[in-house]
N, CA, C and O atoms as a DFTB+ gen file, in Angstrom:
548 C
 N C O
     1  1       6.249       0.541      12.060
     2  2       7.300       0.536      11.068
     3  2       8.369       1.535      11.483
     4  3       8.307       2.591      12.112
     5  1       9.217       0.962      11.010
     6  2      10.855       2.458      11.611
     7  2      11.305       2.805      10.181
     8  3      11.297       2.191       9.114
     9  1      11.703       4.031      10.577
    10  2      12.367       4.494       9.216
    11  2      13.192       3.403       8.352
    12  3      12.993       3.119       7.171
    13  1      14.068       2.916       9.134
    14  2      14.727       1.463       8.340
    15  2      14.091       0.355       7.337
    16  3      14.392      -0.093       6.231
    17  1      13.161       0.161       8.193
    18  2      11.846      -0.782       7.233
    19  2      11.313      -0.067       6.103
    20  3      10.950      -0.564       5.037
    21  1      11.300       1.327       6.483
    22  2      10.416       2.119       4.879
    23  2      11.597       2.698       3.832
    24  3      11.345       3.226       2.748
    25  1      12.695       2.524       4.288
    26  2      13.830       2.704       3.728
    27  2      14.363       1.570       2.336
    28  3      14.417       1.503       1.108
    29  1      14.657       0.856       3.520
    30  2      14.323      -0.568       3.225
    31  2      13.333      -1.192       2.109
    32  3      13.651      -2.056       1.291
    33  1      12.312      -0.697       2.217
    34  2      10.976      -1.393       1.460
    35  2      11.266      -0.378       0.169
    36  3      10.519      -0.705      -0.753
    37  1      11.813       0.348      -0.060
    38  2      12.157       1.793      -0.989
    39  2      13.232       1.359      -1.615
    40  3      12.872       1.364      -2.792
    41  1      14.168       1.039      -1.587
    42  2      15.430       0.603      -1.894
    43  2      15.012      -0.640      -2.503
    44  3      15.600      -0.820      -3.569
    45  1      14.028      -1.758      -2.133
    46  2      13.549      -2.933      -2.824
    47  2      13.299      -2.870      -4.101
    48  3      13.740      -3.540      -5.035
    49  1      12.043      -1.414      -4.037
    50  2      11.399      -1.443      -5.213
    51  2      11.799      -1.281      -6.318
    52  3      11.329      -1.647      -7.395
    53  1      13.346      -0.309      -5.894
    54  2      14.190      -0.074      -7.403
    55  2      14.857      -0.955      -7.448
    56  3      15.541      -1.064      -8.465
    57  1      14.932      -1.592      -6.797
    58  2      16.339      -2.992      -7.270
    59  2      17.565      -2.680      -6.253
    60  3      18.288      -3.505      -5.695
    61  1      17.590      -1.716      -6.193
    62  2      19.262      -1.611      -4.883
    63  2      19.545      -2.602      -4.496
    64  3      20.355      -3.352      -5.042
    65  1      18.942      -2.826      -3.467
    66  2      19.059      -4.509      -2.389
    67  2      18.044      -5.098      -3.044
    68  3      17.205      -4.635      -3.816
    69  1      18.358      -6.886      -2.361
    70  2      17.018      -7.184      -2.531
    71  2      16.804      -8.217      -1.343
    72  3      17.188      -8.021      -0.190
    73  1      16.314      -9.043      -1.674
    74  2      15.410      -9.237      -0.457
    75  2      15.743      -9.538       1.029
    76  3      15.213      -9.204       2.089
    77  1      17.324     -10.649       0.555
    78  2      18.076     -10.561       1.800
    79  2      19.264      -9.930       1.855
    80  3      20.344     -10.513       1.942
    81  1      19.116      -8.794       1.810
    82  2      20.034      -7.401       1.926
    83  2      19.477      -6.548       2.903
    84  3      18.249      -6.481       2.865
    85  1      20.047      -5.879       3.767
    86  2      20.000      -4.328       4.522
    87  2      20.437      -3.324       3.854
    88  3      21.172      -3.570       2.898
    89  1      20.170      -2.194       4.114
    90  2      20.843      -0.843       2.933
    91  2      22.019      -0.945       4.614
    92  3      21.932      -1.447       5.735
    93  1      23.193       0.021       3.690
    94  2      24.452      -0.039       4.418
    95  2      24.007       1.515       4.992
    96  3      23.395       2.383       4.370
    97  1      24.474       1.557       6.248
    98  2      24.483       2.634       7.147
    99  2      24.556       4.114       6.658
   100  3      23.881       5.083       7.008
   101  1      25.618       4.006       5.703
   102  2      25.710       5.170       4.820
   103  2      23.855       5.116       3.641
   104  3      23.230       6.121       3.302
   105  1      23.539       3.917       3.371
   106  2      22.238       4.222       1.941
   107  2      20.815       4.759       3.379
   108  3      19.807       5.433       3.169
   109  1      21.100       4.385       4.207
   110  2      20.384       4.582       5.569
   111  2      20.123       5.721       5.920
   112  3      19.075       6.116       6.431
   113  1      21.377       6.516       5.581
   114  2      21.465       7.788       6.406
   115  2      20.997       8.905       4.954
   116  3      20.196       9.833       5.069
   117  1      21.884       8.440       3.331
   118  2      21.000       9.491       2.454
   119  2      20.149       9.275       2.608
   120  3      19.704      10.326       3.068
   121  1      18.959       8.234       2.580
   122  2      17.646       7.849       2.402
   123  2      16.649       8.687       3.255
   124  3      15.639       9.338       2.983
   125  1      17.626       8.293       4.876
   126  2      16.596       9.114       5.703
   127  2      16.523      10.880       5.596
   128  3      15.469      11.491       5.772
   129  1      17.864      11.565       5.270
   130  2      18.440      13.054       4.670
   131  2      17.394      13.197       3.800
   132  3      16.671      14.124       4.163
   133  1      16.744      12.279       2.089
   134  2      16.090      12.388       1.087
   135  2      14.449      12.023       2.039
   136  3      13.511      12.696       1.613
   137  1      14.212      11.370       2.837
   138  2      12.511      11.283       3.303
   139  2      12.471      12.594       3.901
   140  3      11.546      13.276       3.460
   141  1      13.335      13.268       4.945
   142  2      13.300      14.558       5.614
   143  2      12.682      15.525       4.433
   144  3      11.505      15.887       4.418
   145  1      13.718      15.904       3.396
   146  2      13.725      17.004       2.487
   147  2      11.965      16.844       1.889
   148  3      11.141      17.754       1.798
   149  1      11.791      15.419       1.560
   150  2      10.921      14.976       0.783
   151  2       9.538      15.653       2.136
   152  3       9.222      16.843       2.168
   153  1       9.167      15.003       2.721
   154  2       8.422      15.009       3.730
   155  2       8.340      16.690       4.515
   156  3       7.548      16.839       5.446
   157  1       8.943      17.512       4.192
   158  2       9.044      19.039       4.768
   159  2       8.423      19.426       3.382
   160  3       7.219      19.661       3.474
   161  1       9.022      19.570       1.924
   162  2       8.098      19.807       1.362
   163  2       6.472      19.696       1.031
   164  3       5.601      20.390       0.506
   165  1       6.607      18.354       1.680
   166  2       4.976      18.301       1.104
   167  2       4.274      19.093       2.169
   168  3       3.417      19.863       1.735
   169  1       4.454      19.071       3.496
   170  2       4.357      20.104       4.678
   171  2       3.708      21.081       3.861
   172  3       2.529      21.426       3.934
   173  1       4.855      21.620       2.837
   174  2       4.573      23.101       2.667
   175  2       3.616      23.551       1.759
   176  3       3.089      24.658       1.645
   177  1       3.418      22.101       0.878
   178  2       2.243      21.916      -0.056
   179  2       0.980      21.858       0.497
   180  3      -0.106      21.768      -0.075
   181  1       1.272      21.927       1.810
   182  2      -0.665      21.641       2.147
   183  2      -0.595      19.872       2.623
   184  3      -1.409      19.472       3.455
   185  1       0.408      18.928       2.034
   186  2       0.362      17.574       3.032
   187  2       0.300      17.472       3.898
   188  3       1.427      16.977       3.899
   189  1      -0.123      17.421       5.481
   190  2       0.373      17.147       6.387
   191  2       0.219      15.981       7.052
   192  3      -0.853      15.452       7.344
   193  1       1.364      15.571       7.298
   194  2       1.300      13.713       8.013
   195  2       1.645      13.598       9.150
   196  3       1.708      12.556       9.802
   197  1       1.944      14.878       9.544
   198  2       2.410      14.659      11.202
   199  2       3.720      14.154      11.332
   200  3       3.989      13.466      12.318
   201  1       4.729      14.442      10.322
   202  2       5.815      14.167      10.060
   203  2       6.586      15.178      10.937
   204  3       6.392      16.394      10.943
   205  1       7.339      14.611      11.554
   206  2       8.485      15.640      11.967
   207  2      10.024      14.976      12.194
   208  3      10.233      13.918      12.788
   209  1      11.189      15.960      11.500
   210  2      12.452      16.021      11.369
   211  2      13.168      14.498      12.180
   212  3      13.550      14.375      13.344
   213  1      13.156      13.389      10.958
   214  2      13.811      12.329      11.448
   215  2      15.663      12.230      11.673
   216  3      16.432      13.011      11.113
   217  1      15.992      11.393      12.365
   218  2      17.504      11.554      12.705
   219  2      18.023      10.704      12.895
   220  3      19.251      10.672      12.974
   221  1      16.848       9.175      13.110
   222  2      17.954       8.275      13.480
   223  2      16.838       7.232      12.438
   224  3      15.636       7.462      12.308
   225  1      17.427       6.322      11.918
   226  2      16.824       5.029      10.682
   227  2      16.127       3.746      12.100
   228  3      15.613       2.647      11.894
   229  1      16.330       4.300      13.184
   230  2      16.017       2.759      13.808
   231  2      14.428       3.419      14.652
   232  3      13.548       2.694      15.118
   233  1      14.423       4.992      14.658
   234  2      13.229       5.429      15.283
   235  2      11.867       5.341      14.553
   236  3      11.810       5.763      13.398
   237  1      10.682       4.784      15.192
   238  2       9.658       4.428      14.340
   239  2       9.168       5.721      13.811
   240  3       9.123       6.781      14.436
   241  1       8.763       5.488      12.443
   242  2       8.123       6.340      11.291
   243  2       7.097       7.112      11.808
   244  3       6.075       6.507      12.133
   245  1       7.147       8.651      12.001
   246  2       5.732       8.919      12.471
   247  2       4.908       9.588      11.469
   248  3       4.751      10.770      11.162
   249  1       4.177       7.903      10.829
   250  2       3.234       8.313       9.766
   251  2       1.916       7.735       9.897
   252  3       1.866       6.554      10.242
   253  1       1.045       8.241       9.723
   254  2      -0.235       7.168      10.003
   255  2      -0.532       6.581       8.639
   256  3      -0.539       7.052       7.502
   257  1      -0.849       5.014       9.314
   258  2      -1.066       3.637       8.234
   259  2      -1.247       4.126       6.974
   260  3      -0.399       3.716       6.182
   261  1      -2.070       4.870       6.516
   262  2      -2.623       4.985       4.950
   263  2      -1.493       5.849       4.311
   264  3      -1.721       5.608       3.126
   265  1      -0.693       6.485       4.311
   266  2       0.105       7.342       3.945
   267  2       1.740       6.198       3.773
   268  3       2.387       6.184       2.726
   269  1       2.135       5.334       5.043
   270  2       3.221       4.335       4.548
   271  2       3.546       3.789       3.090
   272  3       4.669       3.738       2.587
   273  1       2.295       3.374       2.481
   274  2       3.265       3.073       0.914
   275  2       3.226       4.273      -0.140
   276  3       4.001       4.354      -1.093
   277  1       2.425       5.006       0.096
   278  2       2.189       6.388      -1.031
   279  2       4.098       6.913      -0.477
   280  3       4.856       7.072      -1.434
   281  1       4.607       7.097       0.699
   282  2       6.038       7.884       1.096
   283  2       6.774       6.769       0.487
   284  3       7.790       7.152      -0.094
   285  1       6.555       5.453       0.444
   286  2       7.662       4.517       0.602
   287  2       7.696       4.703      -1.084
   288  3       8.814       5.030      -1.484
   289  1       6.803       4.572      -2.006
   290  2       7.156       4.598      -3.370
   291  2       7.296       5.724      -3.728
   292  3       7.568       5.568      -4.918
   293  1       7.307       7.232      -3.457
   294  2       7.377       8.276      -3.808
   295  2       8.768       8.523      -2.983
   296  3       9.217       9.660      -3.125
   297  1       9.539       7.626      -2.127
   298  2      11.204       8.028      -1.382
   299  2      11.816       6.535      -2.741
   300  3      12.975       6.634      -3.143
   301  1      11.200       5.686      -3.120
   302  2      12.067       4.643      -4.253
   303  2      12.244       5.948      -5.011
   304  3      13.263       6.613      -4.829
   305  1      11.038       6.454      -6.084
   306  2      11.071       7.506      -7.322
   307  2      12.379       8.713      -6.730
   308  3      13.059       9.403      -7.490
   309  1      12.445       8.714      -5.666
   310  2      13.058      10.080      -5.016
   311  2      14.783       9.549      -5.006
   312  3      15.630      10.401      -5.275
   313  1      15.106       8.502      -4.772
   314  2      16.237       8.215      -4.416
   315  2      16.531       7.547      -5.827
   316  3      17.628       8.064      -6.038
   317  1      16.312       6.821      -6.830
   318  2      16.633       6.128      -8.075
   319  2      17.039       6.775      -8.675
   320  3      17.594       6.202      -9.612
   321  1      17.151       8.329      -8.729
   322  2      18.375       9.177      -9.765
   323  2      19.786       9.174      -9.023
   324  3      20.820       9.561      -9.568
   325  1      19.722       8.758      -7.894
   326  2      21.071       8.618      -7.399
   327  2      22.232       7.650      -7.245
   328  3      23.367       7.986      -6.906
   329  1      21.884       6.566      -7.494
   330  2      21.532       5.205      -7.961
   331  2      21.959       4.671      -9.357
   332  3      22.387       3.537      -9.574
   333  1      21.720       5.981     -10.568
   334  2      21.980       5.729     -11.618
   335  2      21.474       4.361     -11.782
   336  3      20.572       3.895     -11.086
   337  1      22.131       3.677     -12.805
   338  2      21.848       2.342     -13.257
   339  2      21.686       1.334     -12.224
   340  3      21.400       0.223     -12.673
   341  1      21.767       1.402     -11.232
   342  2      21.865      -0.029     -10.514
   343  2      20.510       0.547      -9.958
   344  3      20.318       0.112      -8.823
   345  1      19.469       1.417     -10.408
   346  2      18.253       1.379      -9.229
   347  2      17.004       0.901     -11.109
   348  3      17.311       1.271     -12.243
   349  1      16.390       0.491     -10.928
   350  2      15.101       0.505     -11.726
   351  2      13.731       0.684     -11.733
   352  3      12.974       0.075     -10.977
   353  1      13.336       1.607     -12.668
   354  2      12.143       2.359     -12.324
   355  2      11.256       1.915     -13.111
   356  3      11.278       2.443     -14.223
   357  1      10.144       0.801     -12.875
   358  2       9.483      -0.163     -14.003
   359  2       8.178       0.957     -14.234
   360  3       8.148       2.052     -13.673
   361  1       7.481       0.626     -14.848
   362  2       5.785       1.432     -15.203
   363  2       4.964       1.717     -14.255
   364  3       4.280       2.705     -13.988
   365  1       5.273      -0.140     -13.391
   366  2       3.960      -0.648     -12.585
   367  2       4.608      -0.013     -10.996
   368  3       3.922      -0.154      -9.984
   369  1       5.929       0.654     -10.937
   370  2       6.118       1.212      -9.683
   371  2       5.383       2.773      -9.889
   372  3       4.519       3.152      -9.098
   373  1       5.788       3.524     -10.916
   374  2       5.320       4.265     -11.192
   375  2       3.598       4.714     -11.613
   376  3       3.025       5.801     -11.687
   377  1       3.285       3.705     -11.767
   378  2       1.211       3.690     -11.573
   379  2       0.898       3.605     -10.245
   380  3       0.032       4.214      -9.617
   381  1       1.911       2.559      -9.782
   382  2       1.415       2.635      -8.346
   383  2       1.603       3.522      -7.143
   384  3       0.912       3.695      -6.139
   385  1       2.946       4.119      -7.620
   386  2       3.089       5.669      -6.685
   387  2       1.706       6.812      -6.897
   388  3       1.286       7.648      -6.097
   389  1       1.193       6.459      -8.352
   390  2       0.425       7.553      -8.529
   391  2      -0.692       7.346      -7.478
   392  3      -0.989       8.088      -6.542
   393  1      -1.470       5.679      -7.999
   394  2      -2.824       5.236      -7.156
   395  2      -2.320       5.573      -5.391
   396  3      -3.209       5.846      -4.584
   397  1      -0.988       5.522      -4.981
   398  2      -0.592       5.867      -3.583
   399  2      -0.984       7.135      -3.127
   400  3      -1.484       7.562      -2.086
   401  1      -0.555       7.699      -4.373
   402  2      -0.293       9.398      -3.884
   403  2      -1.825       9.957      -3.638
   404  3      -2.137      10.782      -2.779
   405  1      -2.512       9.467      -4.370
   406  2      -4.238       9.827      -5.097
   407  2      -4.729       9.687      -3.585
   408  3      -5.495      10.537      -3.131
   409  1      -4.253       8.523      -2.735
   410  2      -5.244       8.605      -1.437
   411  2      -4.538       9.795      -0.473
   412  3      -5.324      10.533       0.121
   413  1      -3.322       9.982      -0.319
   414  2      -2.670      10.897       0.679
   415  2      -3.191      12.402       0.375
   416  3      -3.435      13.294       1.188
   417  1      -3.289      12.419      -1.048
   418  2      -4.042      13.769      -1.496
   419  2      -5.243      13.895      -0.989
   420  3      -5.527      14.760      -0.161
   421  1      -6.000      13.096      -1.415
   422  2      -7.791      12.986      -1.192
   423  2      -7.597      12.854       0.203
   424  3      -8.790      12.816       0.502
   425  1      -7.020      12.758       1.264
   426  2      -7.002      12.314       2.644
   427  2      -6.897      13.962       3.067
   428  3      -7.712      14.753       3.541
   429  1      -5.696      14.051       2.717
   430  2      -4.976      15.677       3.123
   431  2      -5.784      17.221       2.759
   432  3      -5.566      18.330       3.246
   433  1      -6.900      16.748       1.590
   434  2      -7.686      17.691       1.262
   435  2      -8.933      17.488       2.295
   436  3      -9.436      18.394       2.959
   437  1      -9.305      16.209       2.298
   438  2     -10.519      16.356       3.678
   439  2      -9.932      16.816       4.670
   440  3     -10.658      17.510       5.383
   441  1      -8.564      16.668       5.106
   442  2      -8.615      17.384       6.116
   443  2      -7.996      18.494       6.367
   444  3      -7.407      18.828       7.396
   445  1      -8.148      19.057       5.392
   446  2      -7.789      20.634       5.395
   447  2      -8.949      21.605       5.161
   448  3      -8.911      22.835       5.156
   449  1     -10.139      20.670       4.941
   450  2     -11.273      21.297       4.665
   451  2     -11.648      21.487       6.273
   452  3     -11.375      20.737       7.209
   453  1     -12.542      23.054       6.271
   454  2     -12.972      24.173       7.373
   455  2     -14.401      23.487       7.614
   456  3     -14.985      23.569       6.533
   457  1     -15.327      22.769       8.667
   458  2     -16.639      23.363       8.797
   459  2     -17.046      24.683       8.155
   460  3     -16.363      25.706       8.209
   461  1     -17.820      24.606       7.751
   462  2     -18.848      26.072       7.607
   463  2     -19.978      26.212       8.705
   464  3     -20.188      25.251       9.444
   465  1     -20.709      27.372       8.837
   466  2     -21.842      27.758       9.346
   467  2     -22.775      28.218       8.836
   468  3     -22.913      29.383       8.464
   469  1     -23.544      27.322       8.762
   470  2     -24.708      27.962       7.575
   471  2     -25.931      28.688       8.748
   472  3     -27.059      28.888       8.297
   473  1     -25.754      28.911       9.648
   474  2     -27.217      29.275       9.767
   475  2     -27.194      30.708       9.911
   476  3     -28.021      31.185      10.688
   477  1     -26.498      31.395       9.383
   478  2     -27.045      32.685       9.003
   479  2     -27.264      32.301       7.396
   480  3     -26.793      33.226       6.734
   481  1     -27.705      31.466       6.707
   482  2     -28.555      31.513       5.102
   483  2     -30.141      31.538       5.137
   484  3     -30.775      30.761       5.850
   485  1     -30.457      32.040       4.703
   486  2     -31.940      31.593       4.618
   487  2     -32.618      30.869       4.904
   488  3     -32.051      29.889       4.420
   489  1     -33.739      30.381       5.487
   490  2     -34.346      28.963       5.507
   491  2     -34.853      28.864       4.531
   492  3     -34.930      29.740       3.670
   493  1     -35.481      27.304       4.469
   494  2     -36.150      26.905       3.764
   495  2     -37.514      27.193       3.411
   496  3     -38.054      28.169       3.933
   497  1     -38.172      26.438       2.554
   498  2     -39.739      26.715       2.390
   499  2     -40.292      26.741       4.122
   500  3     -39.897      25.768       4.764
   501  1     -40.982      27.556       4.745
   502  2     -42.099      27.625       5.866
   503  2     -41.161      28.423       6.632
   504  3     -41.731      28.576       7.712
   505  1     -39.887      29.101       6.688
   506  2     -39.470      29.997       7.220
   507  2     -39.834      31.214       7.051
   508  3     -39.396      31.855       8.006
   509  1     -40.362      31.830       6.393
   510  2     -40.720      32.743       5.990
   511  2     -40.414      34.137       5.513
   512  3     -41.121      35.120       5.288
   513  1     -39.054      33.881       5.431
   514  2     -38.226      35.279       4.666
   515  2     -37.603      33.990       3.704
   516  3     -37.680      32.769       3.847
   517  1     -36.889      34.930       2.559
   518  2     -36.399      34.101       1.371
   519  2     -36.590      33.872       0.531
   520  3     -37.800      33.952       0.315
   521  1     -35.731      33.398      -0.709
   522  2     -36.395      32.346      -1.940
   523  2     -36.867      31.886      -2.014
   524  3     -36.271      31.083      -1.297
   525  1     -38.335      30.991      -2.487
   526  2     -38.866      29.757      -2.227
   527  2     -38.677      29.082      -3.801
   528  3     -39.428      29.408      -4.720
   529  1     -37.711      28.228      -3.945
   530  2     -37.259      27.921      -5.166
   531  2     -38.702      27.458      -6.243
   532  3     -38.800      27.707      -7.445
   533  1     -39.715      26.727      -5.367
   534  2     -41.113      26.123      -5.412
   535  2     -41.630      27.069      -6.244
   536  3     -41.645      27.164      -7.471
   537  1     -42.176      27.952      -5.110
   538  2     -42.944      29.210      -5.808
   539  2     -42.557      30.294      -6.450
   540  3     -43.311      31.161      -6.892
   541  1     -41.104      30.270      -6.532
   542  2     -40.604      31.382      -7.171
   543  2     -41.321      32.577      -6.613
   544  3     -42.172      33.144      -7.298
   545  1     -41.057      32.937      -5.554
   546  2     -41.284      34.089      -4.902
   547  2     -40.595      33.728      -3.289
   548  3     -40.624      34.579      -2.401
């Protein structure tokens, strides 16, 4: 996918264009300005997508698969105050940014999670130092 296509697919959802429309060079260039801003913040939230500083609408998206529609409906919600009346923001875009967002989160938290090292804890029962939850001793 290139920035254009997720641009594109963003601009659909509110109504801007529709189906056989392109966004004009100028809705191209805020859009991609609003995914940058959008996409550095979440960076700073702890997201990380491997996103880095886009510049041109025709260079492919560097996002991996599961994360494409959670950005694409969370850059519609992002760009539809600008838009005023000609963009529309129905319920069912807005449930579905959420169910989007819910996996990029749950994704971004596994992988921000550390291994641990447990073997300096105690062993278990037949180790022989420790709790033995069993015998309570």
């Amino acid at each position: 996918m290139t920035n254009i296509d997720l641009i594109t697919r963003a601009l659909l959802k509110i109504g801007v264009i529709n189906e056989s429309e392109t966004p004009s060079a100028e809705q191209g260039m805020d859009a991609l300005t609003e995914l940058n801003q959008m996409l550095e913040e979440w960076e700073e939230t702890g997201i990380h997508l491997g996103w880095c500083e886009q510049t041109s609408t025709a260079d492919t998206t560097p996002l991996p698969p599961y994360a494409e529609r959670g950005v694409t409906l969370s850059l519609a919600l992002a760009l539809a105050p600008s838009y005023g009346g000609a963009a529309s923001v129905s319920d069912q875009l807005v449930i579905d940014h959420r169910s989007a967002m819910s996996v990029i989160e749950r994704k971004a938290a596994l992988k921000n999670l550390k291994p641990r090292d447990s073997r300096n804890m105690p062993s278990a029962e037949g180790g022989g130092y420790g709790y033995n939850i069993i015998t309570g001793q």
